[in-house]
C-alpha positions, -999 to +999 in steps of 0.1 A: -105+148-425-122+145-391-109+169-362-119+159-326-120+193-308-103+192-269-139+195-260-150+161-276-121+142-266-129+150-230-159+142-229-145+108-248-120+103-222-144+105-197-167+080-205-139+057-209-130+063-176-161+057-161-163+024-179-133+016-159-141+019-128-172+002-137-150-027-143-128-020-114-159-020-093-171-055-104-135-067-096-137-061-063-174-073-060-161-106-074-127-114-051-136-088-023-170-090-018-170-086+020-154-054+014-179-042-014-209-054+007-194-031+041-186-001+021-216+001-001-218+013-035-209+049-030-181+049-005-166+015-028-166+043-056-148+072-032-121+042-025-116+032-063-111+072-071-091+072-040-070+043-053-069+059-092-056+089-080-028+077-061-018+053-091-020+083-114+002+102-091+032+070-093+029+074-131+009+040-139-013+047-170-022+013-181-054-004-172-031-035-157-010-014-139-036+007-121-059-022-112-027-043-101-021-010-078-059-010-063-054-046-055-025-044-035-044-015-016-071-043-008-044-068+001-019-050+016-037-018+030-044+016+009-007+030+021+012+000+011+041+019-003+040+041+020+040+015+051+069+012+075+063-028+072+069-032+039+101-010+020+102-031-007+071-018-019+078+016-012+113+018-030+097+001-063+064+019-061+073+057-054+083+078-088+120+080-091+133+119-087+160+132-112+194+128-098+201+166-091+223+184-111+262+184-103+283+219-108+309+216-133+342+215-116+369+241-129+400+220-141+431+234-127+456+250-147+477+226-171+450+200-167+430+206-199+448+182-216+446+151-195+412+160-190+401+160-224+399+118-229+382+117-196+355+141-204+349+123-238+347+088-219+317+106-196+304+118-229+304+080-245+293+063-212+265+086-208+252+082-243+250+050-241+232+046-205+206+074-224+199+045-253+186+019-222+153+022-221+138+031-181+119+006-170+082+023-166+062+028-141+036-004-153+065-027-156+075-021-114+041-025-104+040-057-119+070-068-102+058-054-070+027-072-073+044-106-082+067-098-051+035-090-030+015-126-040+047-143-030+051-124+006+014-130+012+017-169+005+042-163+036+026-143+058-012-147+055-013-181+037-025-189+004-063-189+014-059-159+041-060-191+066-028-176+087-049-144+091-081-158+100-056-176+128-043-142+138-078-125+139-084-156+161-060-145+184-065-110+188-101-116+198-088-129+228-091-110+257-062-122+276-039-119+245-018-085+260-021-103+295-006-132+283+028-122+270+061-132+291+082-105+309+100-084+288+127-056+298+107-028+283+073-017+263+095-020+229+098-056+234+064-065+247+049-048+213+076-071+198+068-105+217+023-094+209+032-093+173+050-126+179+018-141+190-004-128+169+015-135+133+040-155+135+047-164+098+044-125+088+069-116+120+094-140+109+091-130+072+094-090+078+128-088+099+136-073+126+146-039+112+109-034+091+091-047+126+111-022+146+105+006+120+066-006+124+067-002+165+081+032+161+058+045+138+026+032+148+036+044+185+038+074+177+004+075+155-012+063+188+000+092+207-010+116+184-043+103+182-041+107+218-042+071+230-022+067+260-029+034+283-006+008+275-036-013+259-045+013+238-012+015+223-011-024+218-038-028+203-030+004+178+005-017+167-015-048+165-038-036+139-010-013+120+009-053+119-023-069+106-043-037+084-010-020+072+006+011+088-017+036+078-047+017+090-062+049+106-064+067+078-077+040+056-110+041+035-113+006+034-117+009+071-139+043+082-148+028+110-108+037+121-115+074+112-132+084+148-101+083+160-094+118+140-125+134+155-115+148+187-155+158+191-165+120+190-144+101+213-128+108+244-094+099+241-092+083+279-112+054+257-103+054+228-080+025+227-108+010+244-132+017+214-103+011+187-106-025+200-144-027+199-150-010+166-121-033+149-135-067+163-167-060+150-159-048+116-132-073+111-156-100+117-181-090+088-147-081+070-118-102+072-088-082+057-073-102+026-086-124-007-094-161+002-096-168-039-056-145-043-047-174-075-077-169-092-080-133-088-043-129-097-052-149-132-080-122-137-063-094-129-028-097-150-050-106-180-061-071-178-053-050-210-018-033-211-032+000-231-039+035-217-070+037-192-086+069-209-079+056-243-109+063-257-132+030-267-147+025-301-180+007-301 
């Protein structure tokens, strides 16, 4: 009988893995090839390992699953489930945690007895709940995703046209001067997301658009942007590029805002503004072709990733 040492099988697995991101790769060459084209080959390859390692890290282990995940990144910004903007994907996405354990109450005296039929009914009703299979990690995603085409027919259209609209918009330099009195900064980030997307505002609520203000405010002030400008156009891009925009690799351009040595931070909203108008423009955020590139990527095969491949 042939016995693979560990050694072999490594070596196995990782060629299998590289194969896959080969094919992940030439997935986002063919639906996202503005993306491909900005990042270049090498830092396209730091994002797909990015991507691999944060599906790994929700338990997906399928090739579906984890290219499903990477796709959303592209769509929906690399912290998707982690974004303010969108819980739904957050709750579905993140690995469930093991209820922690409950101490054993002591029964009272005399109540032994009664307690007995009760205790065998928990017994019973957890066996049985132990015999329904948990619903994996792959099979979320795929919800998640299906949940995620039908929110982006809402908010960005079903060619990315209500996006290209709202890029439209923010290139206008009279956007933040435009917008009506309000009866505090809160609302006026409200009434410039308004403007700027107004099938995505209506779609997210205002609970998920107030969570979105709140945390991308106070990314802006730790990144040390402090004019009111600055700080609009910080929410506007969190609203359009997903929450964690600045820390995005699809977008390094964003990244100088971490380097206190590069910018000074009396213009960096200033800069923010520049950088994202210019990059955005070679770049559009989103998938023009999202039906046809759904088709591809849920025909995907539903084994193991590092399974290793014959042939």
């Amino acid at each position: 009988m042939l016995v693979m040492r560990k050694s072999q099988m490594e070596v196995f697995e990782s060629i299998a893995t590289r194969r896959f991101e080969a094919g992940l790769a030439d997935h986002v060459r063919a639906f996202f090839p503005h993306h491909a084209a900005v990042l270049g080959d090498a830092r396209l390859q730091k994002v797909l390992r990015y991507g691999l390692q944060r599906a790994e890290s929700r338990g997906l282990k399928t090739e579906r699953g984890i290219c499903l995940y990477i796709v959303l990144m592209f769509l929906l910004g690399s912290r998707f489930d982690q974004d303010p903007q969108l819980p739904w994907a957050a709750r579905q996405v993140e690995p469930e945690q093991p209820a922690p354990a409950q101490p054993e109450a002591v029964p009272a005296a005399g109540a032994a007895v009664a307690a007995g039929p009760a205790k065998a009914a928990e017994g019973a009703a957890a066996e049985v709940a132990d015999e329904i299979p948990k619903e994996t990690a792959d099979a979320r995603i795929e919800r998640v995703y299906a949940e995620a085409m039908a929110f982006l027919d809402k908010t960005v259209g079903p060619g990315n046209e209500f996006m290209l609209q709202s890029l439209n918009v923010l290139r206008q330099p009279q956007v933040f001067e435009g917008l009506p009195a309000a009866p505090s900064f809160g609302h006026r980030l409200l009434l410039l997301l308004q403007m700027l997307a107004p099938e995505k505002y209506r779609a997210l609520g205002e609970d998920s658009l107030r969570n979105l203000v709140r945390h991308s405010y106070e990314n802006a002030k730790r990144h040390g942007i402090a004019t009111e400008h600055g700080i609009m156009n910080f929410v506007a891009l969190a609203f359009l590029l997903g929450g964690g925009f600045d820390r995005d690799p699809l977008y390094p351009w964003a990244a100088a805002l971490s380097d206190p040595g590069r910018v000074d931070p009396s213009a960096k909203g200033a800069l923010l503004r520049e950088a994202a108008l210019v990059n955005l423009a070679k770049c559009p955020p989103g998938c023009p072709r999202r039906a046809e590139q759904s088709a591809v990527v849920l025909a995907w095969s539903a084994e193991p990733y590092r399974r290793i491949v014959e042939g």
